[in-house]
N, C-alpha and C positions, 0 to 999 in steps of 0.2 A: 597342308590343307586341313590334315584332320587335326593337328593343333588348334586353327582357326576356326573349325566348326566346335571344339571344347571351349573356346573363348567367349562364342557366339550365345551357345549354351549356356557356359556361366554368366553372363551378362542378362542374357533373359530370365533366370530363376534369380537376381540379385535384382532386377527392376521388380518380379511378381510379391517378391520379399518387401520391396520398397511401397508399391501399391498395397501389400495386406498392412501393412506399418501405416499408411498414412489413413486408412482407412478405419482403424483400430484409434489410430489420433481424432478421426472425425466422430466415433463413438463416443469416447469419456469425454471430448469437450458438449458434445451434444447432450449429454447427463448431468456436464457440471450444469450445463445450463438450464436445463429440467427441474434439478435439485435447485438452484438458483429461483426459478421460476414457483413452484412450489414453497420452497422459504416464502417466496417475495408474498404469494396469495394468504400465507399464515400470519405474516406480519398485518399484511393490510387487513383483516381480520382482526388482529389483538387491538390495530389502533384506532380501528371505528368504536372498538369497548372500551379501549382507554378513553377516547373524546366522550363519548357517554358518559362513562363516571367522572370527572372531570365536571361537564355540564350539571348531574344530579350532586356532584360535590358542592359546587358552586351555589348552588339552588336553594341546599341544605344549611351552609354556612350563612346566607345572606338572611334566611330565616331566623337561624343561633343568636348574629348579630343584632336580628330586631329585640329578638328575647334578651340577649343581654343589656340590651340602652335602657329597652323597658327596667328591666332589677338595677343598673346600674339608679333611675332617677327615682324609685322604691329605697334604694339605699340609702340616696342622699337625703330625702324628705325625713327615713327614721330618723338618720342620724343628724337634721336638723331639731326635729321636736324629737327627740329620745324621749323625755320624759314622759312620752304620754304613752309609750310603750314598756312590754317588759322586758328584762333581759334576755329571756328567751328567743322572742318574736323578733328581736333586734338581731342572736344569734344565727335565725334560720334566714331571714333574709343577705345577710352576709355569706353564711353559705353556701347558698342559692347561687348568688353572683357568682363569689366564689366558681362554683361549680361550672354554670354555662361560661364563664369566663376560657374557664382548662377546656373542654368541652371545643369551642372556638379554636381555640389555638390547636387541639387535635385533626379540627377539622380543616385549616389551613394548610397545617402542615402535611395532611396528607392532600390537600388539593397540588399542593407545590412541588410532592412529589411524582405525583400521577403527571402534571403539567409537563417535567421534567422525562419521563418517562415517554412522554407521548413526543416529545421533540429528537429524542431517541431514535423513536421507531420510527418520524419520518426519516431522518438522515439516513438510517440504517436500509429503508426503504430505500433511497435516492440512489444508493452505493449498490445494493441488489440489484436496480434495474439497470444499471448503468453496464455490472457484472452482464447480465442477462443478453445485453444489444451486443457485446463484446462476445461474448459464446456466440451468439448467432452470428455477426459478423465472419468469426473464424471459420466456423463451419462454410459457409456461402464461401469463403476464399479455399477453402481442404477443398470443397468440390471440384471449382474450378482445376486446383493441382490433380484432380482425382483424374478429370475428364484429358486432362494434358497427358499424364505420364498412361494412360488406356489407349489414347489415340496416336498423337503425335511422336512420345518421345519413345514409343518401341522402333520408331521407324531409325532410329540411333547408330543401331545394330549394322543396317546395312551402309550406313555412310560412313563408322570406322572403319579403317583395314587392320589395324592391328588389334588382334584378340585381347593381350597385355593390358594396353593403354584401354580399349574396352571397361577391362574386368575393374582397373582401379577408378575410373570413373565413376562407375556406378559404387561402387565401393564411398569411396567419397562423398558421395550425396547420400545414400543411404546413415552413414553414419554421421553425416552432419543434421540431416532431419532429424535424426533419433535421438542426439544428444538433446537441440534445440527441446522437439519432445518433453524428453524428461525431465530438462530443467526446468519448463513451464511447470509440466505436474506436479514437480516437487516439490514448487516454489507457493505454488495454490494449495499445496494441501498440509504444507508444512506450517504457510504463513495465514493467509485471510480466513480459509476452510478453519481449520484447529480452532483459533481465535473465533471466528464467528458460534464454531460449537460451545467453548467456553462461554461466551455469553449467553447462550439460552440457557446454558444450565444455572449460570449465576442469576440470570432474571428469574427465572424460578423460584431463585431461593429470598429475593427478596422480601414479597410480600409475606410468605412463612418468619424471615426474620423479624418484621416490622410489628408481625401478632405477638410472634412470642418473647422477644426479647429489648424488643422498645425501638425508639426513631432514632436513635443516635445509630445503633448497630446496622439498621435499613440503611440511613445516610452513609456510613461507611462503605456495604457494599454496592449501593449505586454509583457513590466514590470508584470504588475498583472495576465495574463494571466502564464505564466511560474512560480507564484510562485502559481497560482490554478493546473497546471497540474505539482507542483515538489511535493503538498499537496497529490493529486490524485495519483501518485506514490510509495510516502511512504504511505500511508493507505491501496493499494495493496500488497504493500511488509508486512504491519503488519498483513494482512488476511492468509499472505501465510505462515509466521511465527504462528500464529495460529494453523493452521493444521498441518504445519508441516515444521521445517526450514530445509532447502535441509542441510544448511552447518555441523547441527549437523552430519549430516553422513559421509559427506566429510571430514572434520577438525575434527570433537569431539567438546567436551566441553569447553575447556577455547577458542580456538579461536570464537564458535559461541555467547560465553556469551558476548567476546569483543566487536565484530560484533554489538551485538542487542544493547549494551548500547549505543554505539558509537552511531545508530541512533534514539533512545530516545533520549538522549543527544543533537542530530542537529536540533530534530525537535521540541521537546516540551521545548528546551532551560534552561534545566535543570542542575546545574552541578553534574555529575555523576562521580564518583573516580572509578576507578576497582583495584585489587589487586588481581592480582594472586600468589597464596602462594604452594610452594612446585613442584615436578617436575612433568612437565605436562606430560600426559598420555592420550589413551583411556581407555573408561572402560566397561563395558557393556551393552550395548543397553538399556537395562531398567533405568540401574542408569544414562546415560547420559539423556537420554529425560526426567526423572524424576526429576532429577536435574536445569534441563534449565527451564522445566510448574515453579517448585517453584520459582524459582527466578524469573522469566516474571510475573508470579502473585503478589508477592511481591511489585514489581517496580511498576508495574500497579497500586496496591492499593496505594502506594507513592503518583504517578501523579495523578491517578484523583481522590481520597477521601479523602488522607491527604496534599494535596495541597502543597507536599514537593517542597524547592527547592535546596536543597543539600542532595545525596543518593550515600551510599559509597558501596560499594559490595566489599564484600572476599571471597576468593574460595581458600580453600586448599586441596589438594589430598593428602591421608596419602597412606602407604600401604597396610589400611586395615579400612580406613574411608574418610567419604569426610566431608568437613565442612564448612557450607557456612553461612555470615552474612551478612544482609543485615540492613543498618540503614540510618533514613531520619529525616530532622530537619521539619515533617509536623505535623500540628495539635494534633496529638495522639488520642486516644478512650480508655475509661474504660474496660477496659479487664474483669471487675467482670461483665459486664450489659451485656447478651444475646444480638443481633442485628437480628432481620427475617430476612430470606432471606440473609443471612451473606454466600453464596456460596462459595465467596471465598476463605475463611478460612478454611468452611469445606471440601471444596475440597481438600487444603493443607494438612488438616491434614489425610484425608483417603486418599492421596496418600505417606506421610510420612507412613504410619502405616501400608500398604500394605508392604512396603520394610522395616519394622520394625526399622525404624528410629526415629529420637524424637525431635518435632519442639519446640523451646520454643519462648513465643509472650512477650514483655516486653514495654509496652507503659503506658504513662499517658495524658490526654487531656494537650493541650499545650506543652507536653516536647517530641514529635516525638515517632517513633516505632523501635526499635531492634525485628529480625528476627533472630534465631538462627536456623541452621538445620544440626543431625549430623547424618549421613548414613553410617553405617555398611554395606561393599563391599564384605566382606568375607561369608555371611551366603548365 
């Protein structure tokens, strides 16, 4: 008995752990979103003055351009009757063109960067807010968990009997929240977060490079700036894939499978084949989501551990099996030697074996990895 009441014990100080934990989770996404929110009011700020300048650039050149047609038809007239000018007065109206000619094209070229600048900071706007509904969203779903594990899921306690099984329960979810957690944190602040800082500082430096050091140099770094925020885009979109890719629900399986190689493929410069084999279909909730984790895991383990760089993907839907291969010409791994911490796989496999499917792994160091996976649809 007094075992059972230690069990009891440890299970309620492992849920109060689990409630400050999720609770502490509802704080920093409430901040990223704050900070998110704040960005978002700074930007929309920079691009009501970008449109401004922009419109008095505009304003400015179209004026250059009258003053140039005018010298441009002053030039031709010298330079029809020369002769009745002197070489001087022929030199300064040349000049002149000359001059507002460069002048012009100054003034373009900085319309066309501002132009470019201000289509920037909507998109970058577009992706903030988007950021911003998605924090709020989380938070509104943490409550709801908040108000669950406060009210209902203390009552736990009393409807286990065994203390044991108690204690690794809650065990269990505490530590799958947590991980969950920190991968999200790390994943934001490693990938869009960093990236998004990089770019304010690099927008900074623009307009100081374009003064002092000419438009080639500004071109270059708005160059690098747009491939830091096309970087910080896709590492977004691979967070959101992550949790959860909208389009599996929208399209199904073989158009999201397309979808996601497509941008592996763009971004980590990979050549990726897809082959989809048989007639495409929806299939059931479970087997499409569980279908797309394998294969994104799969690919994953391609790019960054077996340093593939040709990965061929098959996907064939039978009437009453699905079957997917995946094979990459990277490194390989011994299949007979155990690896810690080898999540990946094991994840694979206890999601294959949930839906009584049957993964098979066929690698040698040096000669690449075949993935085999065949999922019975009917049981």
């Amino acid at each position: 008995m007094s075992e059972l009441k230690t069990g009891e014990k440890a299970l309620d100080h492992i849920i109060k752990e689990m409630v400050d934990t999720v609770s502490n989770s509802k704080d920093e996404i409430f901040h990223i979103g704050e900070d998110s929110r704040n960005e978002f009011e700074k930007l929309h700020n920079e691009l009501l003055e970008t449109k401004q300048q922009v419109i008095s650039l505009i304003d400015e050149g179209d004026k250059l351009e009258q003053q140039v047609r005018f010298s441009r038809r002053r030039l031709s007239e010298v330079s029809k009757h020369f002769k009745k000018y002197s070489e001087e007065e022929i030199r300064e109206v040349y000049e002149q063109t000359h001059e507002l000619q460069m002048k012009l094209s100054v003034k373009r070229e900085k319309e066309k960067q501002l132009r470019e600048r201000r289509d920037d900071l909507e998109r970058r706007l577009t992706n903030l807010e988007k950021t911003v509904e998605r924090a709020e969203g989380l938070v509104g779903k943490i409550s709801v968990v908040l108000n669950y594990l406060n009210d209902d899921f203390r009552q736990v306690t009393e409807a286990l009997e065994d203390a044991k099984e108690k204690q690794e329960f809650g065990l269990q979810i505490i530590e799958a929240q947590e991980e969950e957690r920190r991968k999200l944190s790390r994943e934001i602040h490693d990938g869009p977060a960093q990236m998004l800082a990089n770019v304010m500082i690099r927008s900074d430096l623009i307009d100081r490079t374009f003064r002092e050091r000419g438009v080639q140099e500004a071109l270059q770094e708005i160059k690098d700036v747009k491939m830091m925020v096309r970087s910080a885009l896709y590492e977004v979109r691979r967070i959101i894939y992550d949790l959860r890719p909208m389009a599996l629900d929208d399209l199904g399986l073989i158009p999201t499978l397309k979808k996601y190689l497509a941008t592996v493929k763009e971004y980590d410069g990979i050549d990726i084949t897809f082959t989809p084999l048989g007639r495409e279909r929806r299939l059931e909730n479970k087997f499409e989501v569980a279908l797309f984790r394998l294969v994104q895991e799969a690919v994953q383990n391609a790019v960054k551990h077996a340093e593939a760089t040709e990965i061929q993907v098959k996907a064939e839907l039978k009437h009453d099996a699905a079957i997917l291969i995946i094979k990459d010409n990277g490194k390989g791994f011994d299949t007979s030697v155990k690896k810690d911490k080898s999540f990946g796989l094991v994840g694979m496999r206890e999601r294959v074996d949930m839906l009584e499917g049957e993964l098979t792994i066929d690698s040698k160091l040096g000669k690449g990895t075949l993935v085999m996976i065949q999922m019975p649809l009917n049981r």
